[in-house]
C-alpha positions as CSV (number, residue, x, y, z in Angstrom):
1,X,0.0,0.0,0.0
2,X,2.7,2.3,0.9
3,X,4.7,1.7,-2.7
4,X,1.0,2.6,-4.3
5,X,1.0,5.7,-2.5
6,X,4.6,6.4,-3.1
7,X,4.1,6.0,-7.0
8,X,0.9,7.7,-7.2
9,X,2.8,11.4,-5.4
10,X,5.7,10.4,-7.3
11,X,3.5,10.4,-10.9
12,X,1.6,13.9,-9.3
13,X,2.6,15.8,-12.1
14,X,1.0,13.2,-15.0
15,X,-2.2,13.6,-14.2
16,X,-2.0,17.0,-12.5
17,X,-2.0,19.0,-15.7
18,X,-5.2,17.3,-17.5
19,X,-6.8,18.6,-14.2
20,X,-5.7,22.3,-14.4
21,X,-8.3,22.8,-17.1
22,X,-11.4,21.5,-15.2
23,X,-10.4,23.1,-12.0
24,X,-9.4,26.4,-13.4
25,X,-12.1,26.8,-16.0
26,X,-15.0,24.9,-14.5
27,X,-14.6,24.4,-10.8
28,X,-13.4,27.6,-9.7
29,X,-15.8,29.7,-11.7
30,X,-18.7,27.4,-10.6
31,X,-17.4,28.3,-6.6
32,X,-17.4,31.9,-7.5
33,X,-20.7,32.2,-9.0
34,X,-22.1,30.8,-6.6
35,X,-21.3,32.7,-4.1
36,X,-21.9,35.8,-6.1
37,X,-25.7,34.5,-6.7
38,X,-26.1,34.3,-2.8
39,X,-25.2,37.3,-2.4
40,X,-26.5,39.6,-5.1
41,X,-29.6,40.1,-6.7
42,X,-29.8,37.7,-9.7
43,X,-32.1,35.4,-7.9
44,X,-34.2,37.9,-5.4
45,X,-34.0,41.1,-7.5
46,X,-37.4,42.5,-6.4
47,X,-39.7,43.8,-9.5
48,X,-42.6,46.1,-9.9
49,X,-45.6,45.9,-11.7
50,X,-45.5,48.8,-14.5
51,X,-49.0,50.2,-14.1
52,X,-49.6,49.5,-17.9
53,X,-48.2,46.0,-19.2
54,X,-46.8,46.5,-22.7
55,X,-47.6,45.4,-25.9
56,X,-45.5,42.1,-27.0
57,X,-45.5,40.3,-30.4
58,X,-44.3,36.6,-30.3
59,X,-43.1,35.3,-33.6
60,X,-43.7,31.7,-34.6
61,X,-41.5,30.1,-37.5
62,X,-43.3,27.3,-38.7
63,X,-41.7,24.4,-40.9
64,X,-43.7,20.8,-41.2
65,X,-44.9,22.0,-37.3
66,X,-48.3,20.2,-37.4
67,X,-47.9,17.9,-34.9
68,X,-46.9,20.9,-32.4
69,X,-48.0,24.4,-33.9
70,X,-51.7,23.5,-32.2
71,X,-50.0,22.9,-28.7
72,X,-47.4,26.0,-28.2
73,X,-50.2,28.4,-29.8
74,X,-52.6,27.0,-26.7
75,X,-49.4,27.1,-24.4
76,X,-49.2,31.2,-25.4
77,X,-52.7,31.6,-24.9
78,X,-53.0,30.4,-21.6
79,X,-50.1,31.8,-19.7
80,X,-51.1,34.6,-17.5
81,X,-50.4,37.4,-19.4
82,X,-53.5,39.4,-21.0
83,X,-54.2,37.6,-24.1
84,X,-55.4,41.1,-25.8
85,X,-51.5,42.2,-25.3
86,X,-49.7,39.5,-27.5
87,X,-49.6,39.7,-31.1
88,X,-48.7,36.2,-32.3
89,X,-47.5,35.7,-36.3
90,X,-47.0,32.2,-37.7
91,X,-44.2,32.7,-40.6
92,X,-44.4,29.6,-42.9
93,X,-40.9,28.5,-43.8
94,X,-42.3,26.3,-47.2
95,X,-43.8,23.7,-45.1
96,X,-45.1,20.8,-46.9
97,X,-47.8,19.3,-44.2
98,X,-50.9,20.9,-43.0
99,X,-49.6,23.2,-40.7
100,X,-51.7,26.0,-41.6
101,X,-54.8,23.5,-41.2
102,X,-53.5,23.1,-37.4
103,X,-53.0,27.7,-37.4
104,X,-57.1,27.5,-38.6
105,X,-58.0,25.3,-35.7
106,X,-56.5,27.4,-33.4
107,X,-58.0,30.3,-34.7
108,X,-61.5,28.8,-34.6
109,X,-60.5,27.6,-30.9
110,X,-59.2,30.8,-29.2
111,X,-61.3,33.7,-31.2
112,X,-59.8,36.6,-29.1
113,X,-56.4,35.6,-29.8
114,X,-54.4,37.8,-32.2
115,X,-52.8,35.5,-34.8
116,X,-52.4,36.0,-38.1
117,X,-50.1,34.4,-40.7
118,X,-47.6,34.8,-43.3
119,X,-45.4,33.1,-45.8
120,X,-42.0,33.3,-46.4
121,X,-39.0,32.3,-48.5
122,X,-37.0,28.8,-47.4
123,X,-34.9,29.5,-44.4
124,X,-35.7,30.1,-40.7
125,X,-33.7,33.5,-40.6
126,X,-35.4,34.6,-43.7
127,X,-38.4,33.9,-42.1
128,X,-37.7,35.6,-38.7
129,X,-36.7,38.6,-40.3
130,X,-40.2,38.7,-42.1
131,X,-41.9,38.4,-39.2
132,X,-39.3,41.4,-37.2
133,X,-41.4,43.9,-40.0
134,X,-44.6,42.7,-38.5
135,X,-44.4,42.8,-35.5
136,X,-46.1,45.8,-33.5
137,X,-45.2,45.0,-29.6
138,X,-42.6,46.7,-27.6
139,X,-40.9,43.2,-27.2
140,X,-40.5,41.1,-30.0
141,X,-39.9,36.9,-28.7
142,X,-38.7,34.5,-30.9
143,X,-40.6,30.6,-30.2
144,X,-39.7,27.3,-32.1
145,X,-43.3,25.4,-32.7
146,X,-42.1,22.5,-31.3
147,X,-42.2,23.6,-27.6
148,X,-44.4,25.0,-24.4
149,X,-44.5,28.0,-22.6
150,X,-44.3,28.1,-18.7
151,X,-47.6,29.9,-17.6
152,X,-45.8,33.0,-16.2
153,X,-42.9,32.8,-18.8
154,X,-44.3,35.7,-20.4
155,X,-44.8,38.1,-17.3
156,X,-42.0,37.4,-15.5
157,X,-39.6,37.8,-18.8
158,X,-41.8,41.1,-19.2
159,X,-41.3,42.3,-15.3
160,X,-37.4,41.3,-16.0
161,X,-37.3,43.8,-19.0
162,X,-39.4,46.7,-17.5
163,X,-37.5,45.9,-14.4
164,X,-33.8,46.6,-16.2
165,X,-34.2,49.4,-18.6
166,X,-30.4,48.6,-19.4
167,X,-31.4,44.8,-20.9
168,X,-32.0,44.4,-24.6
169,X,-32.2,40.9,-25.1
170,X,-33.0,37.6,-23.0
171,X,-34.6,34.2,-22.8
172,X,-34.5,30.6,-20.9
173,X,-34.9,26.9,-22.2
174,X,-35.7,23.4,-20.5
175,X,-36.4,20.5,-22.3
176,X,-40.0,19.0,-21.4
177,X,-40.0,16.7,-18.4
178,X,-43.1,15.5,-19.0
179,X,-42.1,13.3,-22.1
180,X,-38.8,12.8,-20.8
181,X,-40.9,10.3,-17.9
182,X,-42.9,8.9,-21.0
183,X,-40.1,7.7,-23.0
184,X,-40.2,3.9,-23.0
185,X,-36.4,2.6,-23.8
186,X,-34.5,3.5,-20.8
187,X,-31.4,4.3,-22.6
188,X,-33.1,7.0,-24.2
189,X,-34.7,7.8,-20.8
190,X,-31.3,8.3,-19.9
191,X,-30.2,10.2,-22.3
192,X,-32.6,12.7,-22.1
193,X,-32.6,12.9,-18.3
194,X,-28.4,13.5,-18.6
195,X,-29.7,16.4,-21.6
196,X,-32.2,18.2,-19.2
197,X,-30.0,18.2,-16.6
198,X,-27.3,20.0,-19.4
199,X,-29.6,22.1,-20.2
200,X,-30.3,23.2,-16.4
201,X,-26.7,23.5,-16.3
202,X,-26.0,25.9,-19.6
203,X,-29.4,27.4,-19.7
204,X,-29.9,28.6,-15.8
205,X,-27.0,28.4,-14.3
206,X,-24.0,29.3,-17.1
207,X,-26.0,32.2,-18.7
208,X,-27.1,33.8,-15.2
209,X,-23.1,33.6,-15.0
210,X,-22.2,34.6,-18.3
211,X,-25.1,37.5,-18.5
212,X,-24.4,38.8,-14.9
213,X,-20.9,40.5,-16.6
214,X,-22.5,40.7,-20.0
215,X,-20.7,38.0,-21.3
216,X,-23.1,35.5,-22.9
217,X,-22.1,34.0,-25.7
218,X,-25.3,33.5,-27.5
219,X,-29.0,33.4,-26.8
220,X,-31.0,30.4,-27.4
221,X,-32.7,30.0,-31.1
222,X,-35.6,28.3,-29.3
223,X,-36.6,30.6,-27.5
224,X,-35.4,34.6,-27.2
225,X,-36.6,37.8,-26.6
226,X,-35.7,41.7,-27.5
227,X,-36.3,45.4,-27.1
228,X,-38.0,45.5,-30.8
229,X,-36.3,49.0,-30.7
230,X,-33.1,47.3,-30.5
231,X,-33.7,44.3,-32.7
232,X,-35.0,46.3,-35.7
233,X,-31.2,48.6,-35.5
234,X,-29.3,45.1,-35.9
235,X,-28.8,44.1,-39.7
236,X,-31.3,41.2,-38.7
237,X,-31.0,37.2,-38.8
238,X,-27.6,36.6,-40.8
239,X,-28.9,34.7,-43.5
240,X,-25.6,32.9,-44.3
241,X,-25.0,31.0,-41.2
242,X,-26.5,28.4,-39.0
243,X,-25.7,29.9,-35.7
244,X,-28.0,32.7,-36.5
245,X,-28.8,33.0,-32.4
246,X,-25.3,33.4,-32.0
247,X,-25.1,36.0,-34.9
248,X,-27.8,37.9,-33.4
249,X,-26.3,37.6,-29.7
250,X,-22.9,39.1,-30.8
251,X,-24.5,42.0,-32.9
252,X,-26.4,43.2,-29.9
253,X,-23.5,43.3,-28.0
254,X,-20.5,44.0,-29.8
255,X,-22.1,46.5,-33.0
256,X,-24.7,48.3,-30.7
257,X,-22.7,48.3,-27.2
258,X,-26.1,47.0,-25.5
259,X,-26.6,44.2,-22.9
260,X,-27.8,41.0,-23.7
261,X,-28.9,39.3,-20.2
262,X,-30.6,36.3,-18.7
263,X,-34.2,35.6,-17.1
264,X,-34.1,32.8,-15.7
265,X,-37.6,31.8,-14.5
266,X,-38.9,32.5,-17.7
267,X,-39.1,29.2,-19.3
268,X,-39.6,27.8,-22.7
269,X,-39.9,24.1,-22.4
270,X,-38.1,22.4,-25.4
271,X,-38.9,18.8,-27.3
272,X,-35.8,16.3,-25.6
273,X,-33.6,14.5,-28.0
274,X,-35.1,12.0,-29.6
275,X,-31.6,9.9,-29.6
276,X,-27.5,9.7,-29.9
277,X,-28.3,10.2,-34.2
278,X,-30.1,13.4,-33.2
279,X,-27.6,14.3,-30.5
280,X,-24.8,14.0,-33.1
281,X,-25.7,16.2,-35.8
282,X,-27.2,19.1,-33.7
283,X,-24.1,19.2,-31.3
284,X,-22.2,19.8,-34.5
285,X,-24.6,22.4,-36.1
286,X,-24.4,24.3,-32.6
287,X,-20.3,23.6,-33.2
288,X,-20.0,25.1,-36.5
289,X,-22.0,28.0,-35.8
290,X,-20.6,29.0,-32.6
291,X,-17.1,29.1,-34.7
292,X,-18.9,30.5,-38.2
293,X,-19.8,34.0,-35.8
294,X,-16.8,33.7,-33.8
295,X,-14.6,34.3,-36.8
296,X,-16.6,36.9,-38.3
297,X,-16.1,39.1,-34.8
298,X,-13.2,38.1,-33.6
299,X,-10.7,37.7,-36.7
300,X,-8.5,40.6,-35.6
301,X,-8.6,39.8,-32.0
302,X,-8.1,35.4,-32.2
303,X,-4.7,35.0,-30.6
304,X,-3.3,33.8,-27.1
305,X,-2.5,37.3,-26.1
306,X,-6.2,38.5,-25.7
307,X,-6.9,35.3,-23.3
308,X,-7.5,37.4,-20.5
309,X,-9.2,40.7,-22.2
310,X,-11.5,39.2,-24.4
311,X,-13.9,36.7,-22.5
312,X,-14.9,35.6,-26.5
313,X,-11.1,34.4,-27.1
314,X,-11.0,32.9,-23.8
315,X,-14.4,31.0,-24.2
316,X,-13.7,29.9,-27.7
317,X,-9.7,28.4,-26.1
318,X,-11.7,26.4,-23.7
319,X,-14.3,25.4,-26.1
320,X,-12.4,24.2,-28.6
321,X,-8.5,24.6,-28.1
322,X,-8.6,22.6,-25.3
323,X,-10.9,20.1,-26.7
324,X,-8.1,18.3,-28.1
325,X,-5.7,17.8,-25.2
326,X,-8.9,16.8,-22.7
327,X,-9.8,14.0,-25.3
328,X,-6.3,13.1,-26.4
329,X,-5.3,12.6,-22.7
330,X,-8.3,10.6,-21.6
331,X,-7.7,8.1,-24.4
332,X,-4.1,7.9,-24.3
333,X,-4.4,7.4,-20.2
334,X,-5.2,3.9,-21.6
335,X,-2.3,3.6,-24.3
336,X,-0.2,4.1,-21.2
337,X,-0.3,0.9,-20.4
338,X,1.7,-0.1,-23.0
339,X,4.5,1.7,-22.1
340,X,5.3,0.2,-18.8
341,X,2.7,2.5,-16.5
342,X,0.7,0.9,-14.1
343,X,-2.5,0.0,-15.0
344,X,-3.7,0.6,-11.2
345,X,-2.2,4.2,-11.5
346,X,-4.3,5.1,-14.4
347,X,-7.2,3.7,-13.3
348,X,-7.1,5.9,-9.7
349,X,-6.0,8.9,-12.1
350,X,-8.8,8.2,-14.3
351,X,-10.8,7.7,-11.5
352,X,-10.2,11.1,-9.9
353,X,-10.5,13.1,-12.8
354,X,-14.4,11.2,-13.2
355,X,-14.7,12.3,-9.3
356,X,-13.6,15.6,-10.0
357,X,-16.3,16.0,-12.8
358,X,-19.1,14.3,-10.5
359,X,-17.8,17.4,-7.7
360,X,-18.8,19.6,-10.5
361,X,-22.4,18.2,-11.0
362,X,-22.8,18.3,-8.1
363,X,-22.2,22.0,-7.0
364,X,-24.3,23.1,-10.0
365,X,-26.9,20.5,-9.2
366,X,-26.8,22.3,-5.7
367,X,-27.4,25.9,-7.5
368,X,-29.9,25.3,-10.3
369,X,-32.0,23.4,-7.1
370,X,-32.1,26.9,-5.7
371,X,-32.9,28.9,-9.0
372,X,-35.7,26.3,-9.4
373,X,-37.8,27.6,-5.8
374,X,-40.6,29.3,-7.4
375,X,-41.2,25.9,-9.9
376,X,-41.8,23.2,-7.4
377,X,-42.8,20.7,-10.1
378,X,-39.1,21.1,-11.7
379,X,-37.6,20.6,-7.9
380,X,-39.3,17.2,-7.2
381,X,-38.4,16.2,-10.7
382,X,-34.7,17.0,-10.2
383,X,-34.7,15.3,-7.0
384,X,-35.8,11.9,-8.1
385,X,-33.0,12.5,-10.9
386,X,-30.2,12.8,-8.5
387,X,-28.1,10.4,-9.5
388,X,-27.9,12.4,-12.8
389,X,-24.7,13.6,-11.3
390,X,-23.0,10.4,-12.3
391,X,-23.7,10.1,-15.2
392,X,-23.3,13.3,-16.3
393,X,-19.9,13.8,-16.8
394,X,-19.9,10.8,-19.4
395,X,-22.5,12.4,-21.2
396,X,-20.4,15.4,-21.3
397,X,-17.6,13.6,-22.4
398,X,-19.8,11.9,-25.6
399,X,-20.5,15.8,-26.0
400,X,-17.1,16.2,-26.5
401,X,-16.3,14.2,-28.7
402,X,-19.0,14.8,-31.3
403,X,-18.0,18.5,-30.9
404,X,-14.1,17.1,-31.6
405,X,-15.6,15.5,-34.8
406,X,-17.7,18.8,-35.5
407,X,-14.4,20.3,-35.9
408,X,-13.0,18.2,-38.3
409,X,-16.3,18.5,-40.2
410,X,-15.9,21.8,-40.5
411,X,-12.2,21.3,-42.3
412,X,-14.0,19.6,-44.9
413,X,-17.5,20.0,-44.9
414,X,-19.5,23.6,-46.4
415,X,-22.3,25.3,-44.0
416,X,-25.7,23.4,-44.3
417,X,-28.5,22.6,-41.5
418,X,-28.6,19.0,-42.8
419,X,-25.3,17.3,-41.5
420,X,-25.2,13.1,-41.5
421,X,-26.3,11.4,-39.0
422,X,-24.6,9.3,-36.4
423,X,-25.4,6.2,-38.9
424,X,-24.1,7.7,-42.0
425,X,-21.1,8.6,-40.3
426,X,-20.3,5.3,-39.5
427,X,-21.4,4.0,-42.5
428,X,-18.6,6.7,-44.4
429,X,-15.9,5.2,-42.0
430,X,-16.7,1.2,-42.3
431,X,-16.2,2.5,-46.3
432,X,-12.6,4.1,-45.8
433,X,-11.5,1.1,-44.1
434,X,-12.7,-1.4,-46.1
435,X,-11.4,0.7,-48.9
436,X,-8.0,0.9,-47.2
437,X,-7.8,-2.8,-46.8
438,X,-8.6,-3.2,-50.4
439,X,-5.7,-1.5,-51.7
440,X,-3.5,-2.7,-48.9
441,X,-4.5,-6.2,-49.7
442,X,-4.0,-5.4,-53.4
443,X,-0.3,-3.7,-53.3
444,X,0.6,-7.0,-51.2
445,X,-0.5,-8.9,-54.2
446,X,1.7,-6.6,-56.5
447,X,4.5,-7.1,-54.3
């Protein structure tokens, strides 16, 4: 026991490194914000009700959204902000179902709702952008069809913006609990369960971090809301990319000088993943156009030296620069062996760095409970799901690794929302080696 020991302070420094990245990026920041939340006003800011609610317009882009259009519309209409202030417009991205069957019924079924509906050319930022003209609220929200509001989503995002004069932009997204429990396969169960709690983690806890300094890095497409004042002075959804949230996020805050920030008990619940296939391509669409804006902001200002003064370099490093070494050194703890390492070594380093991780769950599991008090529904629910902490940090790391492969997509690979899926992938890689053992096979023979 005492050689084990021995080895394992002797061998400090090759494993001590990897861990530098989760505890200086991740660990430490997690600590901090926390404390900062306890003691500040981000979760107990206290807000006054304006003595005339404004005007909103909610803008709905609709592609093949049958199944769904019916059920957010009714979601809108029964939250409990006055359904005389909310302008909703469907924009019809060339959908080839019945869509604007479903739009009919749910103008025949809420008659005092304020809906109307317009067409426009392919592409969801074409269609947005159509809809920006149309609008008439105060605050213009962006919705995908595909999801449900929260009852007070709507007021409290409102009270948040009336609240802060000095916020132009915000939103919040969770993925829908409710068919989360009614998903049969368990792996799938899983899946999802290890997804919402992700999403608890990025969507209410990192932005409240990232917006309390003005630093978040982009705004989710599924749900987002705006000053229309400010909105209509940006050069609109960037047609040309498919992080158009992203777009939008940076031109608010780095063309205009205004402040993008984060309400976090106004929720927008989201469809969960349907599967890994599903997980694969989107995690890479998100990928490419998190990189796609990043480039087209920060090409002058993309180097080492800027680490410190510009939190976009420094969240793009850790995004993506040190993507590599976190994967490369987690797979070649295992190579190791091979070169005369002890196997029990790397497993306890291994190990650790898994425990570290499950520290990190845990802490944020520990804050998001206490952003969730006012939504008791979501605080049961997150309690039976405590062992999500577990498994989260393999999720993350299967995260990872499709973002790693994102990236090497993007070397190759032009701009499109259609991306293959986990099965084509691997169908393209059992091609390339059964091509290379063709010709190997074949220069053998010409040998």
């Amino acid at each position: 026991m005492n050689t084990f020991i021995n080895q394992l302070i002797h061998q400090l420094g090759f494993w001590a490194s990897w861990l530098l990245i989760p505890i200086l990026f991740e660990i430490i920041p997690t600590l901090w914000h926390s404390f900062r939340t306890n003691y500040s006003k981000i979760l107990n800011q206290p807000l006054s009700i304006p003595q005339k609610l404004p005007m909103i317009s909610i803008i709905l882009p609709v592609y093949n959204s049958e199944k769904t259009l019916f059920e957010c519309i009714e979601s809108i209409v029964n939250t409990t902000y006055p359904k005389d202030l909310i302008q909703m417009t469907i924009v019809n991205n060339n959908s080839q179902d019945n869509s604007f069957r479903e739009f009919g019924r749910a103008q025949v079924a809420f008659p005092n709702a304020l809906l109307q509906w317009i067409d426009a050319d392919q592409g969801k930022a074409k269609a947005l952008n159509s809809a920006i003209y149309n609008s008439i609220g105060q605050y213009v929200i962006n919705l995908d069809t595909d999801g449900i509001l929260q009852p007070d989503a709507l007021r409290n995002l409102v009270l948040y913006f009336e609240n802060n004069p000095d916020i132009d932009a915000a939103g919040a997204v969770l993925t829908n609990k409710k068919m989360i429990q009614d998903t049969k396969k368990w792996q799938a169960r899983v899946l999802r369960v290890n997804e919402y709690f992700e999403y608890l983690q990025a969507c209410m806890f990192g932005r409240s971090m990232e917006s309390a300094k003005n630093q978040l890095f982009t705004m989710s497409g599924a749900f987002s809301a705006f000053k229309r004042e400010t909105l209509v002075s940006t050069y609109m959804y960037n047609v040309d990319t498919v992080g158009e949230d992203t777009d939008m996020t940076f031109q608010i805050r780095e063309r205009l000088g205004k402040k993008v920030g984060f309400c976090y008990n106004a929720i927008f619940y989201v469809e969960p993943i349907d599967g890994v296939s599903e997980l694969y391509t989107q995690r890479q669409r998100w990928q490419r156009g998190q990189v796609d804006v990043s480039s087209d902001f920060l090409a002058e200002d993309m180097h080492i030296g800027n680490f410190f003064k510009n939190f976009m370099v420094s969240r793009l490093m850790v995004d993506h620069t040190f993507l590599f070494p976190r994967l490369i050194w987690t797979i070649g703890l295992f190579v190791l062996v091979f070169y005369g390492y002890s196997a029990v070594l790397i497993l306890a380093s291994f190990v650790l760095m898994y425990l570290l991780y499950v520290l990190f769950s845990i802490l944020i599991y520990w804050q998001v409970n206490r952003m969730l008090t006012d939504f008791k529904e979501e605080k049961k629910y997150l309690k039976r799901k405590w062992w999500v902490v577990l498994t989260l940090p393999l999720y993350n790391m299967i995260v990872s690794i499709i973002r790693f492969i994102g990236i090497i997509n993007m070397i190759t690979n032009s701009a499109t929302w259609r991306t293959n899926n986990f099965k084509n992938e691997l169908k393209v890689i059992k091609q390339i080696i059964l091509d290379d053992l063709s010709r190997f096979k074949k220069s053998k023979t010409d040998d």
